[in-house]
VOGU-3710 file (C-alpha; in Angstrom, 3 decimals, decimal comma):
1> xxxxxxxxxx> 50,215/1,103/-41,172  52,682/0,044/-38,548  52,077/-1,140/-35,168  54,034/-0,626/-32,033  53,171/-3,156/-29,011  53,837/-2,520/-25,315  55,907/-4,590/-22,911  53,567/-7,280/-22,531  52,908/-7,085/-25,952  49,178/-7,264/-25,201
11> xxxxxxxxxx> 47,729/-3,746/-27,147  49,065/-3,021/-30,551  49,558/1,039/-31,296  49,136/2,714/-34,548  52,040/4,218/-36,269  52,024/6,692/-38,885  52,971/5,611/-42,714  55,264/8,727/-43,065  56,902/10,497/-40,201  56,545/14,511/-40,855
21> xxxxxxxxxx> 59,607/16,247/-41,818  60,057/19,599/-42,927  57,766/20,366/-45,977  57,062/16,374/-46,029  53,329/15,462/-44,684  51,995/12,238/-43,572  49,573/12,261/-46,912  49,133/8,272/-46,815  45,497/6,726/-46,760  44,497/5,255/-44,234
31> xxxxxxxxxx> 41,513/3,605/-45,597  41,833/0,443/-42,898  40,712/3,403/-40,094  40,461/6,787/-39,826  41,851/8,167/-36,510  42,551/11,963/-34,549  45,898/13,282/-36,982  44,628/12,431/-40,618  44,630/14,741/-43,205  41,855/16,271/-44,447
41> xxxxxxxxxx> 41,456/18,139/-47,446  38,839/20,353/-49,002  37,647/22,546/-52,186  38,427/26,377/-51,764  37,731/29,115/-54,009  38,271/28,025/-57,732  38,436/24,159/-56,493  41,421/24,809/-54,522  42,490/22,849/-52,284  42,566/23,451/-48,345
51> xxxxxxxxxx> 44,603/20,834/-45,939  43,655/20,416/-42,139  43,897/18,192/-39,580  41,106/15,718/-38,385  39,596/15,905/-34,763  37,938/13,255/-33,060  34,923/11,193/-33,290  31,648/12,658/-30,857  28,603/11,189/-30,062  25,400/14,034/-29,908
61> xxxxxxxxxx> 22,525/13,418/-27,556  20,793/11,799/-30,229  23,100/9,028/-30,559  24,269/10,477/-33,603  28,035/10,074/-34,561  30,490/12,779/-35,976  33,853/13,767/-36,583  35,307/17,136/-35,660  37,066/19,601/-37,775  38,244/23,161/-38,967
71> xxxxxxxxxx> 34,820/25,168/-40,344  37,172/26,951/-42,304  38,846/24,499/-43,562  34,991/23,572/-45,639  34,201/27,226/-47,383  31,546/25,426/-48,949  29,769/24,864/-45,533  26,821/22,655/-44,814  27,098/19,409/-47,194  30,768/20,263/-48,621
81> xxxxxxxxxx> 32,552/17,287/-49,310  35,418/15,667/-47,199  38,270/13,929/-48,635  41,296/12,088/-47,144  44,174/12,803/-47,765  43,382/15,376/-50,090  41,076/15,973/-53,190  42,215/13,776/-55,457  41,852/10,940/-53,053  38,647/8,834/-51,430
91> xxxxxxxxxx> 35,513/11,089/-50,184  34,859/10,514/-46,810  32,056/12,442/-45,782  30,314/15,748/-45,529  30,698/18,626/-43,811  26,822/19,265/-41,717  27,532/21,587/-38,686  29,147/24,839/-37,430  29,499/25,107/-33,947  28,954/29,776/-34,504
101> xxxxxxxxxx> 32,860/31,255/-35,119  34,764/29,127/-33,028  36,216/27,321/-36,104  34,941/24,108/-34,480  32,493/22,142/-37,066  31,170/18,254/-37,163  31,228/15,976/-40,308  29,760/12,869/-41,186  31,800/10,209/-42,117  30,440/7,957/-44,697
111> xxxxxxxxxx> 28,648/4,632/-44,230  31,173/1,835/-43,147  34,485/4,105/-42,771  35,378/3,274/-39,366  37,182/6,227/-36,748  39,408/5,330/-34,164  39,532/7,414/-30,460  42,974/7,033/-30,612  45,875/9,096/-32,344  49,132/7,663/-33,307
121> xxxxxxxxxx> 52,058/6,457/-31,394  54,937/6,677/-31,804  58,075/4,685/-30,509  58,901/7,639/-27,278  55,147/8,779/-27,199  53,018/5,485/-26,602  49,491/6,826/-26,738  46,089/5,569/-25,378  42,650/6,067/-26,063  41,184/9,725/-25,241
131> xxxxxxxxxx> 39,302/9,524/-21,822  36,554/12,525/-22,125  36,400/16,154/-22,759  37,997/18,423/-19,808  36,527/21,633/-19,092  38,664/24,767/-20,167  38,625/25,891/-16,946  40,143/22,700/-15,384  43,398/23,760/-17,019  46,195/26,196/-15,485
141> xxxxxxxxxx> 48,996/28,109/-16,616  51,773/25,914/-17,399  50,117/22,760/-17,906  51,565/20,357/-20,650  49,228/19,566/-24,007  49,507/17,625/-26,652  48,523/17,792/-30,897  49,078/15,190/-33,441  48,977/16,358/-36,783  50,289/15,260/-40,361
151> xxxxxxxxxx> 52,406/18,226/-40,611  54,140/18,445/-37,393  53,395/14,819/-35,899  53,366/14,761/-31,991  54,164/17,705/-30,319  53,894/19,052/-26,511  52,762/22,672/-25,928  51,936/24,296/-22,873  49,189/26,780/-21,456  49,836/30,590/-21,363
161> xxxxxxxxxx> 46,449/31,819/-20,403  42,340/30,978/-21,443  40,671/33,803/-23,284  36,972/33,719/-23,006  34,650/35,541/-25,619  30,762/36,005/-25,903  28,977/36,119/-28,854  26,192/38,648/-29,837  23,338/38,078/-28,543  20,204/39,945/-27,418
171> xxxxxxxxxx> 19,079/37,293/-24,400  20,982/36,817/-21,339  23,777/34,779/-22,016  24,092/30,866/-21,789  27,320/28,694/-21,696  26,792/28,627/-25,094  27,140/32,005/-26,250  30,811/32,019/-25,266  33,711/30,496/-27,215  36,388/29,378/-24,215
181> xxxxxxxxxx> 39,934/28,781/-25,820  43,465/28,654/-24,966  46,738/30,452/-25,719  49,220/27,634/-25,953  52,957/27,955/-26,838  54,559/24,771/-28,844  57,769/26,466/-28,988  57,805/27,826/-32,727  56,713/30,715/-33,620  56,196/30,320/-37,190
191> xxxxxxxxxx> 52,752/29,818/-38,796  53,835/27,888/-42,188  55,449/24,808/-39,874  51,474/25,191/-38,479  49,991/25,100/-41,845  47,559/22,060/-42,294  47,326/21,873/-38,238  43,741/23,055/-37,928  41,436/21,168/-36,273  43,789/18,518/-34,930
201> xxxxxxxxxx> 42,661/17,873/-30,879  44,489/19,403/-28,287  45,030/16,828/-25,164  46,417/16,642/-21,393  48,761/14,315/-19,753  45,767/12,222/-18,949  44,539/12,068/-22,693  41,360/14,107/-21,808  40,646/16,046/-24,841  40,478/20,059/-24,516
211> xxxxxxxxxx> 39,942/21,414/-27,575  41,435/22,213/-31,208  44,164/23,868/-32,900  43,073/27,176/-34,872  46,016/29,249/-36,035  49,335/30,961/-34,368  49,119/34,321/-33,893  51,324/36,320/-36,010  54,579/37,581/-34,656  53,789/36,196/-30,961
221> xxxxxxxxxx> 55,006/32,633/-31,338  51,676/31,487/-30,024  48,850/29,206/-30,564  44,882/30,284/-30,578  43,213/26,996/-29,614  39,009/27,321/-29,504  37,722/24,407/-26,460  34,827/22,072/-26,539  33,205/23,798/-23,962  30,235/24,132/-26,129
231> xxxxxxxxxx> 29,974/20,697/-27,279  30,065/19,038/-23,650  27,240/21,804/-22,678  25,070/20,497/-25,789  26,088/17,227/-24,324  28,140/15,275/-26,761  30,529/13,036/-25,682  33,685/10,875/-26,974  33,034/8,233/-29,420  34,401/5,822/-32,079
241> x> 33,097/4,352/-34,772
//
């Protein structure tokens, strides 16, 4: 792993070991600390395997720590296996909740991996540490996001509209019964340069974390992005480990 220091040379930032290109992924280990932007990899129907992106480390009311990810990205559900970067590689952890159809799930890393709250740099896009979760509804048309994933690496998007979506239910209805998420444009339209981009956190300018990346929408050049609406109103917060 690379390191890129600021001006006063007083922080080191993480680089990536391979810069995306094309078809090329950043499928290095990073066994020294996981961090938001890793691949993740999982078993599929007949052991294949499915790539997506990690999320970022939350603490639950309990004082319990987890990593976020893409449900569907763990057909297997509750205990499937996690591996980084992909099957062949190191086990990292299990797969032990999904947060209803939102797509957004928790793992749990093993004992004694560590899990950074901060993505990768790189040498125009100094990052820092993510502050908190933002509410969906703090964000407006037009505002600039981020996602750092091994497929694309850093790129900016920006909000077209929230779409807001309750789930079946036969009591009046909580914050939780609604998934709150985001049409986002990251100006390409086409789904396989998104492939392997599930899960990775969606950010603002301030690096308050809003959510994750899902899938593009077909044909319409832009991005479904579920929130973490439901996670602040369980009360889980931003961690590290």
């Amino acid at each position: 792993m690379g390191y890129l220091f600021g001006e006063e040379a007083i922080e080191e930032k993480a680089l990536g070991i391979k810069l995306p290109s094309g078809r090329l992924y950043d499928d290095a280990v990073y066994d020294d600390k996981l961090r938001p932007g890793v691949m993740f990899a999982g078993k599929g129907m007949s052991e294949s395997e499915l790539l997506t992106t990690s999320g970022v480390c939350v603490k639950s009311p309990s004082g319990k720590k987890y990593i976020t990810c893409a449900t569907h990205g763990f057909p297997g559900g509750k205990g499937a296996e996690i591996y980084h970067p992909s099957t062949g590689a190191q086990r990292v952890g299990n797969f032990v909740k999904q947060f209803w159809n939102s797509d957004v799930g928790l793992l749990e890393l093993n004992p004694g991996l560590r899990y950074d709250r901060e993505t990768f740099s790189t040498t125009e896009y100094p990052v820092k540490p993510f502050k908190k979760f933002v509410n969906a509804f703090a964000l407006r048309i037009g505002d600039i996001i981020h996602l750092n994933t091994p497929v694309n690496g850093h790129v900016e998007g920006v909000v077209l509209k929230i779409d807001v979506h309750r789930l079946p239910a036969d009591k009046p209805a909580d914050p939780t019964d609604y998934i709150i998420g985001h049409c986002m444009y990251f100006g390409n339209g086409s789904d396989i340069l998104f492939d392997g981009c599930c899960g990775g956190a969606i950010w603002t300018d301030d690096f308050d974390v809003v959510g994750q990346f899902r899938f593009m929408m077909k044909d319409e050049e832009v991005a479904y992005c579920p929130s973490f609406n439901s996670l602040m109103e369980l009360d889980y917060e931003l961690s590290e480990i």
